[in-house]
SEFI-940860 format. One record per residue (C-alpha): x, y negated, z; chain. Coordinates in Angstrom, 2 decimals, decimal comma, always signed. Each point is the difference from the previous one (the first is absolute). Example, Ala and Ser with C-alpha at 12.3 -4.5 7.8 and 13.67 -1.06 7.14 Angstrom:
REM SEFI-940860
px; py; pz; ch
+12,30; +4,50; +7,80; A
+1,37; -3,44; -0,66; A
END
This chain:
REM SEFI-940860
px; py; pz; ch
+33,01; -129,70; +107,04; A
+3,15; -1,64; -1,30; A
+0,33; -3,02; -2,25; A
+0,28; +2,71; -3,09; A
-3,06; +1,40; +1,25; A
+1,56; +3,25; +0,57; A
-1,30; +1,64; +3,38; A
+2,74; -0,31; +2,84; A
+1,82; +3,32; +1,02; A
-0,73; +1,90; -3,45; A
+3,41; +1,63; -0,87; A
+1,44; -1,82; -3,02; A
+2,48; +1,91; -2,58; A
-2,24; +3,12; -0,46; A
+0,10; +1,56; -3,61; A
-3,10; -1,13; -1,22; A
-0,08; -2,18; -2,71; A
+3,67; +0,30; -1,24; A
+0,83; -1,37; -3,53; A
+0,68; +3,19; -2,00; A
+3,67; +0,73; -0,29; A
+2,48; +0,90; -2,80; A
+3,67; +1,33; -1,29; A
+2,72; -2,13; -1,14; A
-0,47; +1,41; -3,41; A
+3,53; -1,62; -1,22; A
+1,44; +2,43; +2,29; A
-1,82; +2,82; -0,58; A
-1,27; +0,28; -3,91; A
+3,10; +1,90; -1,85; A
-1,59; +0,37; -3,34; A
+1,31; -1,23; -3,88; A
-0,32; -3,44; +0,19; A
-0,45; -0,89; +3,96; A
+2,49; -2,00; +1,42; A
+1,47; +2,95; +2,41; A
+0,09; +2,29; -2,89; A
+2,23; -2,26; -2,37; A
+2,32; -0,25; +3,02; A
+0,07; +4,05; +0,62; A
+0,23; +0,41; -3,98; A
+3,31; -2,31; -0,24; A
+1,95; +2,43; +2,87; A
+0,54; +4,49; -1,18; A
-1,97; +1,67; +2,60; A
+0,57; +3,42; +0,87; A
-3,12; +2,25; -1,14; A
+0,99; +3,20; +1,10; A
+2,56; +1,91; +1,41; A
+2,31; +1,73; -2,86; A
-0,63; +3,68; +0,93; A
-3,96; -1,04; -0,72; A
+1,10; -0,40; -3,12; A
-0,04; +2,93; -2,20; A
-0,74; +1,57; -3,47; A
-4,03; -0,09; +1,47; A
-1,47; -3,25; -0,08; A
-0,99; -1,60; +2,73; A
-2,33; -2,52; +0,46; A
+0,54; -3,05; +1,42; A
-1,81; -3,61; +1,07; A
+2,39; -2,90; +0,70; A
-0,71; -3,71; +0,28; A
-4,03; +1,00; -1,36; A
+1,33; +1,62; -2,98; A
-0,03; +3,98; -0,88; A
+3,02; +1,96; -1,64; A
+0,97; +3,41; -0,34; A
+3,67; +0,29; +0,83; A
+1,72; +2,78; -1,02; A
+3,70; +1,39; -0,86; A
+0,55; +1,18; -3,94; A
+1,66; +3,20; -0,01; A
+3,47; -1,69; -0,65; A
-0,32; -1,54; +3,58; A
-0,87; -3,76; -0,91; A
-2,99; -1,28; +1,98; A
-2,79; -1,81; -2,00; A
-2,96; -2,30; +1,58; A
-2,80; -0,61; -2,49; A
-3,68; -0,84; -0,24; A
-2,21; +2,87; +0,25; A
-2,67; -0,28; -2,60; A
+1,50; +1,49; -2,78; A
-0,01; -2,88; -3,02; A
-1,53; +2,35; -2,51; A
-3,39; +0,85; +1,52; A
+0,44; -1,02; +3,62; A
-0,12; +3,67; +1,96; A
+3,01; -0,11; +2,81; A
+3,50; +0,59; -0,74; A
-0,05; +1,73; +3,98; A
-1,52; +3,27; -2,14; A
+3,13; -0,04; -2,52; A
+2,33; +1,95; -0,34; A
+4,19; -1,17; +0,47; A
+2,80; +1,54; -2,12; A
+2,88; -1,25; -1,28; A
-0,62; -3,13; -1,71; A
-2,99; -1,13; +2,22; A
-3,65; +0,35; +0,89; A
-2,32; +1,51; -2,70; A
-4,05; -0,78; +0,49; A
-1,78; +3,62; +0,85; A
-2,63; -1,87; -3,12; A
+1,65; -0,33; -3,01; A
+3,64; +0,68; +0,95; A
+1,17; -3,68; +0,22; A
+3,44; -0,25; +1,21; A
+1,69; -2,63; +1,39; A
+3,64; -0,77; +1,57; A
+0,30; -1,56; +3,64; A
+0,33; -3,22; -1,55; A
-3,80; +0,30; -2,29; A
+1,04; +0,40; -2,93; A
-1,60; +2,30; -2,65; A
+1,74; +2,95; -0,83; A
-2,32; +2,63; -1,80; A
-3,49; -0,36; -1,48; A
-0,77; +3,80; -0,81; A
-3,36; -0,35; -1,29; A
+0,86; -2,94; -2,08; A
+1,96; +0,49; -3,55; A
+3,24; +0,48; +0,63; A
+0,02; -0,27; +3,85; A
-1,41; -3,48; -0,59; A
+3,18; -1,11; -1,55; A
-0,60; -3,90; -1,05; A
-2,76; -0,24; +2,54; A
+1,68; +1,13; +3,75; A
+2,62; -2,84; -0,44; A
-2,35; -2,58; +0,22; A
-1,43; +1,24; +3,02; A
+1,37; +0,24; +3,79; A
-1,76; +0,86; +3,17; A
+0,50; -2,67; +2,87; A
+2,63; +1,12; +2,23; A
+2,13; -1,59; +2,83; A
+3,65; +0,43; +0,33; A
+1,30; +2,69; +2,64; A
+3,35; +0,33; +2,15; A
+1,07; +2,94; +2,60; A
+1,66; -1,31; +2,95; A
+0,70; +0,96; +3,64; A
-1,95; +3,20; -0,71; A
-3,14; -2,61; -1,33; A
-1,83; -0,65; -3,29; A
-0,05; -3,69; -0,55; A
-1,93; -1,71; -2,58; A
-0,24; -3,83; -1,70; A
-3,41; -0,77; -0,25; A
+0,15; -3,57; -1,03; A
+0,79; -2,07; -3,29; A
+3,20; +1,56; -1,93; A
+1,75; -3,12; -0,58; A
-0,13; -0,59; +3,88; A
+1,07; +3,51; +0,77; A
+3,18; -0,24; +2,92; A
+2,53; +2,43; +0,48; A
-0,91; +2,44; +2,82; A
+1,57; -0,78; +3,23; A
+2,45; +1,23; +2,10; A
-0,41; -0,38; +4,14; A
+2,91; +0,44; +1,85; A
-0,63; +2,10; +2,66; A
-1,00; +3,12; -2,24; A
+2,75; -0,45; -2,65; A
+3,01; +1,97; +0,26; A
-0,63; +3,49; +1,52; A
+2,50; +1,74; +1,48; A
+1,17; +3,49; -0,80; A
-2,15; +1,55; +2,51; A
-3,04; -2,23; -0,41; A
-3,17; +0,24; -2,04; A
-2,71; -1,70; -0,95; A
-3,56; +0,92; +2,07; A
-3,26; -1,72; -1,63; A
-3,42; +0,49; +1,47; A
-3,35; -1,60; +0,27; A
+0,16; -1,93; +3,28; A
-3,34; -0,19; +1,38; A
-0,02; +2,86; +2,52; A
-3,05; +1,58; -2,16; A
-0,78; +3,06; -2,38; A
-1,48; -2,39; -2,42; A
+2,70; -2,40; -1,18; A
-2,68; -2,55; -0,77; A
-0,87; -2,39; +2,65; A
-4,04; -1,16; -0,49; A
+0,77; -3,80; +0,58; A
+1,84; -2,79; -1,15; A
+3,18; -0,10; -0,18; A
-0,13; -3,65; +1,64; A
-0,69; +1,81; +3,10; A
+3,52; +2,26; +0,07; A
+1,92; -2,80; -1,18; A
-1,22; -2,42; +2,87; A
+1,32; +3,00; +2,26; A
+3,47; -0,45; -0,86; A
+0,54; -3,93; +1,35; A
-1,62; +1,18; +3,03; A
+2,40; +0,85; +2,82; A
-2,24; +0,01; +2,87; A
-2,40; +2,30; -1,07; A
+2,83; +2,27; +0,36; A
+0,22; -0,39; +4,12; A
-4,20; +0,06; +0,35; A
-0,76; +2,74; -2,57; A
+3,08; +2,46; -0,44; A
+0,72; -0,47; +3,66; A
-2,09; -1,32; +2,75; A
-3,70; +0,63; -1,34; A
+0,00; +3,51; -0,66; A
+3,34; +1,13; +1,59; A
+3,65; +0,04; -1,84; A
-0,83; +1,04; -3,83; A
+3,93; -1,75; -0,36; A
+2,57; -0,28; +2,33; A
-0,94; -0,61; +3,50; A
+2,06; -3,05; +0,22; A
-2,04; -1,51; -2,74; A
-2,65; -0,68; +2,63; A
+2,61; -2,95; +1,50; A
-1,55; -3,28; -1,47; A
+2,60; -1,20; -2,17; A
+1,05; -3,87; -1,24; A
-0,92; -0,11; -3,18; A
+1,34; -2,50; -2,88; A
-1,15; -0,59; -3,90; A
+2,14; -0,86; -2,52; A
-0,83; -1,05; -3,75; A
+2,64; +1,30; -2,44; A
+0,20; -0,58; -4,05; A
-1,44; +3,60; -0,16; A
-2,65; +0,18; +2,61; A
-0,30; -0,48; +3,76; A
+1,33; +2,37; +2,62; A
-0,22; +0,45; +3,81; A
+2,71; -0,07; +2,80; A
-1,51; +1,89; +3,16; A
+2,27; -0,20; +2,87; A
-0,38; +2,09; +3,36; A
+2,40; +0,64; +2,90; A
-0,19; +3,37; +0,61; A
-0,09; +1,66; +3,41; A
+3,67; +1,00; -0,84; A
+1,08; -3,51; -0,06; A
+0,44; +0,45; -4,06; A
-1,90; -2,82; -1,57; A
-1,26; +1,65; -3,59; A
-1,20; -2,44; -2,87; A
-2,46; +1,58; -1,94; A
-0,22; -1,90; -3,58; A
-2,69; +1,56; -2,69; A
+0,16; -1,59; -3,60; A
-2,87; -0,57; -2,23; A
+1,14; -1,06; -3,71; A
-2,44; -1,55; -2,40; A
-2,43; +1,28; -0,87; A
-1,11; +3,82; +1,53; A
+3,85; +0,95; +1,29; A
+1,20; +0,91; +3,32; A
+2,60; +1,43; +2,12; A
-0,82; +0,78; +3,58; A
+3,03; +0,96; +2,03; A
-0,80; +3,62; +2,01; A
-2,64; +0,71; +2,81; A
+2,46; +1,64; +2,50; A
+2,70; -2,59; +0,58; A
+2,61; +1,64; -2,14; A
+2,83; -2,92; -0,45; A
+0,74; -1,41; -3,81; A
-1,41; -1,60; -2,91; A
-3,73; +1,78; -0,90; A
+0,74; +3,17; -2,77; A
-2,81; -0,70; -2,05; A
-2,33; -2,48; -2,08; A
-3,89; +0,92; -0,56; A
-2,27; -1,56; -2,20; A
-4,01; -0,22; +0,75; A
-1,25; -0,41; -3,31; A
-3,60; -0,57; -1,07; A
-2,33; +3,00; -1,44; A
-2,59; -3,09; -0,34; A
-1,61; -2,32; +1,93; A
-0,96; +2,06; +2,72; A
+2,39; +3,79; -0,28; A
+4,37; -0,24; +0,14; A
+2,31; +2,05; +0,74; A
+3,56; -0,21; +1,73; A
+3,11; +1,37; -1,80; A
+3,08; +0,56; +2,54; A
+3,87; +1,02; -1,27; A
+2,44; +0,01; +2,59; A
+3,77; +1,52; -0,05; A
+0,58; +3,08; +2,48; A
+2,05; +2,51; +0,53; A
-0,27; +2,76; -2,09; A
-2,57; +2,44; +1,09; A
-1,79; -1,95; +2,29; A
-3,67; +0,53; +1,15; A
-2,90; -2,68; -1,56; A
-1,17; -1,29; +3,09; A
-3,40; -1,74; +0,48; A
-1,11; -1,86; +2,71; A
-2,20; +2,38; +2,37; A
-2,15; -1,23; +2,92; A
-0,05; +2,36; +2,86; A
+1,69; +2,47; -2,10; A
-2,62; -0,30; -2,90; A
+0,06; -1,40; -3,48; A
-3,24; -2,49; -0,85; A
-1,92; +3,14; -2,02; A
+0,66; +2,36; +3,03; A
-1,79; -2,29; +2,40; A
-3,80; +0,16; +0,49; A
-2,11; -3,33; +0,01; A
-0,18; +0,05; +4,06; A
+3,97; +0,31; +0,09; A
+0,30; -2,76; -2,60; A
-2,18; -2,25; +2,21; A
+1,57; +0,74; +2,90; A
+3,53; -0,27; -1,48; A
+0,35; -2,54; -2,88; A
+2,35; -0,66; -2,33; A
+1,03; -1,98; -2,71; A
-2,44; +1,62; -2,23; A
-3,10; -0,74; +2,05; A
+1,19; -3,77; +0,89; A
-0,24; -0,56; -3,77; A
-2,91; +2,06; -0,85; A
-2,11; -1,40; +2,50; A
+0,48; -3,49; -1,51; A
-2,00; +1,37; -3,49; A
+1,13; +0,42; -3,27; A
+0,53; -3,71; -0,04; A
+0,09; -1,91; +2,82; A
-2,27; -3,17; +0,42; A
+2,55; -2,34; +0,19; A
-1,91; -3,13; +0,89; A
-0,86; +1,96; +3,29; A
+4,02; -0,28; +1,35; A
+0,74; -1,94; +2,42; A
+4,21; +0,20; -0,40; A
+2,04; -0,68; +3,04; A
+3,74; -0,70; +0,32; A
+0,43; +3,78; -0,09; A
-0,98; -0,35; -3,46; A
+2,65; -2,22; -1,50; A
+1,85; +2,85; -1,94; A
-3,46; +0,55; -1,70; A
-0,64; -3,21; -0,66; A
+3,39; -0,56; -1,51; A
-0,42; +2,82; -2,44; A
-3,58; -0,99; -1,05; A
+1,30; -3,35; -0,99; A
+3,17; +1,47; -1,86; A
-1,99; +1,86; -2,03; A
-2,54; -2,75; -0,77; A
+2,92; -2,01; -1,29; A
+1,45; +2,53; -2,00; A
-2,93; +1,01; -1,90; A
-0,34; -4,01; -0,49; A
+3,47; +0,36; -1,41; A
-1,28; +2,95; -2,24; A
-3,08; -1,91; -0,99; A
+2,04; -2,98; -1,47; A
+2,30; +2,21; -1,75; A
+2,94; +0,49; +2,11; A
+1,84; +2,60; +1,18; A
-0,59; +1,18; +3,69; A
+2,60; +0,51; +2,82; A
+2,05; +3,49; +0,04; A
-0,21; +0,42; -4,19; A
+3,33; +0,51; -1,82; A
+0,61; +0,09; -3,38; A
+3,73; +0,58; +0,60; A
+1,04; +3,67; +1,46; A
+2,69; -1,46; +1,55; A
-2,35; -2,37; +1,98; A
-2,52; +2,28; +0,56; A
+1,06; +1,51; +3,90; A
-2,13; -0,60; +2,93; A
+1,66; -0,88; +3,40; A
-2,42; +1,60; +2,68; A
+0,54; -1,09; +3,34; A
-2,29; +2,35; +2,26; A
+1,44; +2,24; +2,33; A
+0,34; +0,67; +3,86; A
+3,41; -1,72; +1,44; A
+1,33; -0,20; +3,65; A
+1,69; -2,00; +1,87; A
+0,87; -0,44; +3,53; A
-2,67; -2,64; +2,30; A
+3,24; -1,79; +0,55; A
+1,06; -0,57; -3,47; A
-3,47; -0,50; -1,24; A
-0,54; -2,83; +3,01; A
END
């Protein structure tokens, strides 16, 4: 027996007896009032792509909150709360003409912004009485072929961005929007902590999408690259450098801008900045989705990401097993990953970098300032992104 008392050659570490473990629940929680959802309220965040959007409502969930988003038959888009103010049934059963939405109840209608247009079963269309009312709305933008939508205090509301690498199109270009998560369902069943991690994380990139389960990217992904991060005003983004077997050297440099943005440059080595931004924005604290836009050439094919020539919802559970992807990385950490069971290496340091941006911004939120990447001024309002694949020679690169 030892000193401790504790039999000699009994295997220590086993799992019995471990403390119970928990989420970082600053980093996870999205809801009114948390500190993760002030930050995501005080940024627009894309809800849906703009052909979603039609003269049939549509329900959505963003940020734990329900809408029905719809188009009035004039073409303006219109985001409001879907209990209808008069008696509560849901605006998602009403009906959309010219003017607005009108409740399938009592034939409440109301514009995209809320207000009260027509009472019928009131005197006189409930003149006197509808202007006093107004059902809770949020503002709404098209862009890039996607819906955005202000979801936080008016007063605070920023002018919606422009990022540089999609502005512009060119006379045979386009705009291509999809839901990028390589699924039928566009809603992902876990945090979106867990996608967002995924971005500041080169080398995942060389074990999953190319060693592990054989080359889901570029085969010359598998080369272990040297990889740099770099805090900016915006964010924090990644330089990847490898020397290819060409004697190119390629820096690979992905972009993550405060808070749910990225731009990741593409998976098959083609040379120049990245062509798109996606955002992954919360459903709640434990569903998102991610929005993509990216400029093309007109006519091109929506490609997702296949793994041995099948999308995720074509692949039974032993193919899945035997050939993960991003989607079962993630999933198989939970909805929400115990964070107080990570053990973070130097891999990690793009993650940790983020996590600790966004902890200071929503401090900045929380004592009433205004957080990185908000403009009030159009003519301020244009993000520089800086991902994108770019060569070199080994020489010139030594």
């Amino acid at each position: 027996m030892s000193k401790a008392g504790v039999r000699e050659g009994i295997d220590e570490g086993t799992a019995y007896g471990r403390p119970p473990q928990h989420s970082n629940p600053v980093l996870t929680q999205v809801g009114p009032g948390t500190p993760l959802g002030e930050l995501m309220r005080r940024y627009w965040q894309p809800v849906a792509m703009s052909e979603e959007v039609t003269t049939t409502p549509k329900q959505i969930r963003i940020l734990g909150e329900d809408f029905v988003i719809f188009r009035d038959r004039k073409g303006r888009p219109g985001m409001l709360y879907p209990r209808c103010m008069h008696r509560g049934t849901t605006l998602y059963y009403g009906k959309v003409e010219d003017e607005g939405i009108r409740c399938c109840y009592h034939g409440w209608l109301f514009d995209v912004e809320g207000h009260c247009l027509d009472q019928p079963c009131e005197p006189s269309q409930g003149e006197g009485h509808r202007e006093k009312v107004r059902q809770p709305w949020y503002p709404v933008e098209e862009r890039y072929g996607l819906m955005f939508a202000y979801m936080g205090p008016a007063e605070k509301k920023p002018v919606l961005p422009h990022w540089d690498n999609i502005e512009n199109l060119g006379p045979d270009e386009e705009y291509q929007t999809r839901y990028a998560n390589h699924i039928g369902n566009p809603i992902l069943d876990y945090s979106w902590l867990h996608q967002n991690d995924n971005v500041m994380d080169p080398f995942h990139v060389q074990v999953l999408h190319s060693t592990f389960t054989g080359a889901q990217f570029h085969p010359q992904f598998a080369l272990m690259p040297k990889v740099d991060f770099k805090q900016v005003e915006d964010g924090v983004y990644y330089s990847a450098v490898r020397v290819l077997d060409d004697g190119r050297t390629m820096d690979r440099i992905s972009h993550w801008m405060c808070p749910n943005v990225m731009a990741v440059p593409s998976t098959q080595m083609d040379a120049g900045a990245a062509t798109g931004v996606a955002w992954v924005v919360p459903v709640d604290d434990t569903h998102y989705f991610q929005l993509l836009t990216r400029r093309v050439k007109k006519g091109a094919p929506n490609l997702f990401l296949k793994i041995n020539g099948k999308a995720l919802d074509e692949r039974s559970e032993a193919e899945r097993r035997e050939f993960p992807g991003d989607y079962e990385a993630q999933i198989g950490q939970g909805p929400i990953s115990l964070h107080t069971e990570e053990h973070l290496a130097t891999s990690d340091r793009g993650i940790v970098m983020q996590r600790r941006f966004l902890e200071r911004q929503m401090k900045v939120v929380a004592e009433g300032g205004d957080p990185v990447g908000v403009s009030f001024d159009p003519k301020k309002a244009t993000v520089k992104v800086r991902s994108g694949n770019f060569f070199s020679t080994a020489q010139a690169a030594e």
